[in-house]
N, C-alpha and C positions, 0 to 999 in steps of 0.2 A: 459919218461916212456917207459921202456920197459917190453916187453913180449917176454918167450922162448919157440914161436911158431913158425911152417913156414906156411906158407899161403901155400893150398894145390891146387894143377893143377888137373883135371880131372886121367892125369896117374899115382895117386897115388892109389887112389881109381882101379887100377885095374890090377892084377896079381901081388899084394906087398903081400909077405908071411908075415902075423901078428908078432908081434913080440911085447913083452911086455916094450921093451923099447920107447915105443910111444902109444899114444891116437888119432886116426884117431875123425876128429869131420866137421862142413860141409864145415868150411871154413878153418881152421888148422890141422895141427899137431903138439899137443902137445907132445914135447921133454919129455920125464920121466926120464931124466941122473941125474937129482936130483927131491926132491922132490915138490911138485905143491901146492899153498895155493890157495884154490877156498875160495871167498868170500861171506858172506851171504847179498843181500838185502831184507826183507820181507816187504812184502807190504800188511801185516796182522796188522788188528787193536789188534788182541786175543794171537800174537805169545808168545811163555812162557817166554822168556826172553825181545824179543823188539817191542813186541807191542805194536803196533801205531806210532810208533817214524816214519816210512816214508812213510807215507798212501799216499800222496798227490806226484802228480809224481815228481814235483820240488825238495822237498824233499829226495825223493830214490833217485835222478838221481845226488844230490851234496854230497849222502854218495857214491853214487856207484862212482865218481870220486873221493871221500874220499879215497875208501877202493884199488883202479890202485892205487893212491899217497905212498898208507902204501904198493905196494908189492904186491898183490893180480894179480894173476895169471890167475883168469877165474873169471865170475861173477857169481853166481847162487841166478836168482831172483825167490820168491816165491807168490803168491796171497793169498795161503789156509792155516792155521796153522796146523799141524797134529800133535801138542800136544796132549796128552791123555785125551780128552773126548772133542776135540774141533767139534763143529758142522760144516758139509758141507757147502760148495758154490755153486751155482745154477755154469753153464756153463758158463751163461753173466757174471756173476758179478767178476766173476774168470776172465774171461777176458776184463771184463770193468777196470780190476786193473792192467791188465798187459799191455794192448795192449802199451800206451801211454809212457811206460815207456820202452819197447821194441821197439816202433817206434823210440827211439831218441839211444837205448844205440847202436842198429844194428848198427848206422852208425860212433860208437867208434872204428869197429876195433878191439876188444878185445873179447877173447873167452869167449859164454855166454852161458848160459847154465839155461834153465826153469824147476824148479822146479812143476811136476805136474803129476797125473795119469789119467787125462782125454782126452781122443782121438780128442774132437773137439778143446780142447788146444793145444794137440800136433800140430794138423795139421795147426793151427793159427798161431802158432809161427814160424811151419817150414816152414810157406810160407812165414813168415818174412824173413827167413833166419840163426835163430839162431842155435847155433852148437852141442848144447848136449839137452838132455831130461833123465831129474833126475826122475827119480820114483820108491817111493813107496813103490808101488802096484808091480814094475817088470813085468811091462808090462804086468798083469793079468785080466784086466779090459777088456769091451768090444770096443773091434776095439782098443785096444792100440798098442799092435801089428803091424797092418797094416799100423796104421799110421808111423808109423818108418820104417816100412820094404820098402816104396816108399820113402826113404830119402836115404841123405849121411849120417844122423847125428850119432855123439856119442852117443851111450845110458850107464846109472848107473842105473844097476836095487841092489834093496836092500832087504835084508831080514827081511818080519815083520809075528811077531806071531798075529794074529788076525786082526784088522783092530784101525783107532785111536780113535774111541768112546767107545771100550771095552778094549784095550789090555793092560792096565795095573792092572786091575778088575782079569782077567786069564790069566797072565804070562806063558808060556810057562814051561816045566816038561822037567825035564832028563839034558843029555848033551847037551850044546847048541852046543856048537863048532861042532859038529857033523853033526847037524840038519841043520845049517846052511851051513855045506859045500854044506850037500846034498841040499840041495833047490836052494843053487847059481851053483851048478853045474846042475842040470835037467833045470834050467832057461837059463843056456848058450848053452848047449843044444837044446832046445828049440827057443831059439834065431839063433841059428847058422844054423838049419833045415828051417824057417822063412828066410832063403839067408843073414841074416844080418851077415859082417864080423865080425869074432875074434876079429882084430883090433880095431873095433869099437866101443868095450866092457870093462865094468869100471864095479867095484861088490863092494856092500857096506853091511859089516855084519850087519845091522842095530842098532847100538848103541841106546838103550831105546827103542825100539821100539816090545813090550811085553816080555819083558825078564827082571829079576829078576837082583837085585844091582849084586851079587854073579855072574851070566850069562855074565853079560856083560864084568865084568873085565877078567873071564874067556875066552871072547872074545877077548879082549885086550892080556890077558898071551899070548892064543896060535895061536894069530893070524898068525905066520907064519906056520900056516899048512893050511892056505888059499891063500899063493904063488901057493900050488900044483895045483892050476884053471888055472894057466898060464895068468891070466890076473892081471890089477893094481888091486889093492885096494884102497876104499876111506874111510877113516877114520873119523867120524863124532863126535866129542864127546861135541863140544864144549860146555858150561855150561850145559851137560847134569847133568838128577835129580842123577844119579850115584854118581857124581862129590860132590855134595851135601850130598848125606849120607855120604860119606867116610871122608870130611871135616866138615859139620856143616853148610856150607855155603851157604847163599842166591842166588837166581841164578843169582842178578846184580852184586854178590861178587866172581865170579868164574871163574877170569881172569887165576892168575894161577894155577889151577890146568887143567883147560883146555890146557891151553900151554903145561901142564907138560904132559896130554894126548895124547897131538899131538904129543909130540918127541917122548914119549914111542911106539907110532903106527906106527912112521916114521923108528927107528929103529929096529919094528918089521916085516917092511916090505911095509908097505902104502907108496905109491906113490904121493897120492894127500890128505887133511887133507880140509875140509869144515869148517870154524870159520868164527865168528862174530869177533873176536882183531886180524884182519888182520896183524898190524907192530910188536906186541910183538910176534906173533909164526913165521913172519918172518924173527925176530930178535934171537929168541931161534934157530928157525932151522939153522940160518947160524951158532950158535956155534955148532951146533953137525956136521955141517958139515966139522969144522975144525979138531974134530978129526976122522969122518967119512973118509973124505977123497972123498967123492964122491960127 
């Protein structure tokens, strides 16, 4: 099994001018010479596509060596679903679902990465050691922030119209492409004022997340006017409800148009692609990379 990272020394993290062809995160760096499949493990009973399937940590811990086998390039585990109108997790329980399964995956070796918007998770995981912190929220919550700004880690902050128990109820108005640049750009910003390096930084246009079927492909069309942030992009689409209206299909039935998402987003720019059919989009991206070339 390999992974196209380097394990990072102390002097990398300091006077390396950012540069969008890498992902600084606490223990790696992640190579962007081609493109990166981060893997889903949810460890939500309620998730919209595979809920309940790895509640139990034995369970997530023989997908999540499932999903290194098929290709998978980072892991990104989640506790909380933030499906549209999914209900909250208390602090504990959020991290009575993670801790156990983050105890054993730290000492895989492989870049991991916690899906979460709450500061006393963040700080949980990052005292485990894990290497990215996925959110959300964009680190808009309280003390989320902080919590990262006393790290090395990677952060993905993402853009969402509302929050997940309303935002699909009032979808977001106007251009999104727009809206979105500007809010991942005032958040890098804002990140980067916070001392957290450039390099550190990964942006996700929020694929479903309060934004209309119409918005979101929109986001897809003209996702490369979202290179102009100078950082990766992460491309999220997998069985989204998008995928679904535009085919007809169920969300257990939306392998490929997912894939077919992935490649669209990879050659419009995305760097890193988050799915659940780990070996099929890293089976499609190696064709595009034949005639890519890169």
């Amino acid at each position: 099994m390999t992974h196209a990272v380097t394990a990072m020394s102390d002097s990398h993290h300091m006077g390396l001018r950012p540069h969008v062809s890498f992902w600084e995160t606490t223990r790696f760096r992640l190579e962007l010479d081609r493109p990166r499949v981060m893997g889903i493990v949810n460890l939500t009973p309620d998730s919209f596509s595979d809920g309940g399937r790895w509640t139990t940590a034995e369970a997530a811990l023989a997908h999540a060596q499932q999903l290194l086998k098929d290709g998978a390039d980072i892991l990104d585990i989640g506790a909380e679903s933030s499906r549209p109108g999914a209900e909250p997790l208390s602090d504990d329980e959020e991290w009575r679902r993670l801790a156990p399964v983050l105890t054993e995956l730290i000492r895989w070796q492989v870049p991991l990465s916690v899906d979460t918007y709450r500061a006393i998770t963040m700080r949980r995981a990052l005292d485990l050691g894990v290497d990215i912190i996925n959110d959300i929220w964009a680190l808009r919550q309280p003390g989320a922030l902080a919590s990262v700004q006393a790290s090395r880690c990677g952060v993905c902050v993402m853009h969402m119209h509302g929050e997940p128990q309303t935002m699909q109820r009032e979808p977001m108005s106007g251009d999104a492409v727009k809206q979105v640049l500007n809010f991942l750009l005032e958040r890098l910003q804002v990140l980067q004022a916070a001392g957290i390096a450039e390099a550190r930084i990964c942006l996700d246009p929020g694929i479903g997340f309060g934004k209309t079927v119409e918005q979101n492909f929109a986001l897809l069309r003209e996702q490369s006017q979202l290179m102009a942030l100078g950082r990766p992009i992460l491309a999220a689409w997998s069985r989204k409800s998008s995928l679904g209206a535009v085919t007809g299909l169920d969300v257990q039935d939306r392998l490929v148009p997912s894939v077919a998402a992935a490649v669209l987003a990879v050659e419009r720019g995305a760097r890193i692609v988050r799915v659940h059919d780990v070996a099929a989009t890293v089976a499609a991206l190696q064709v595009w990379r034949s005639i890519a070339q890169v």
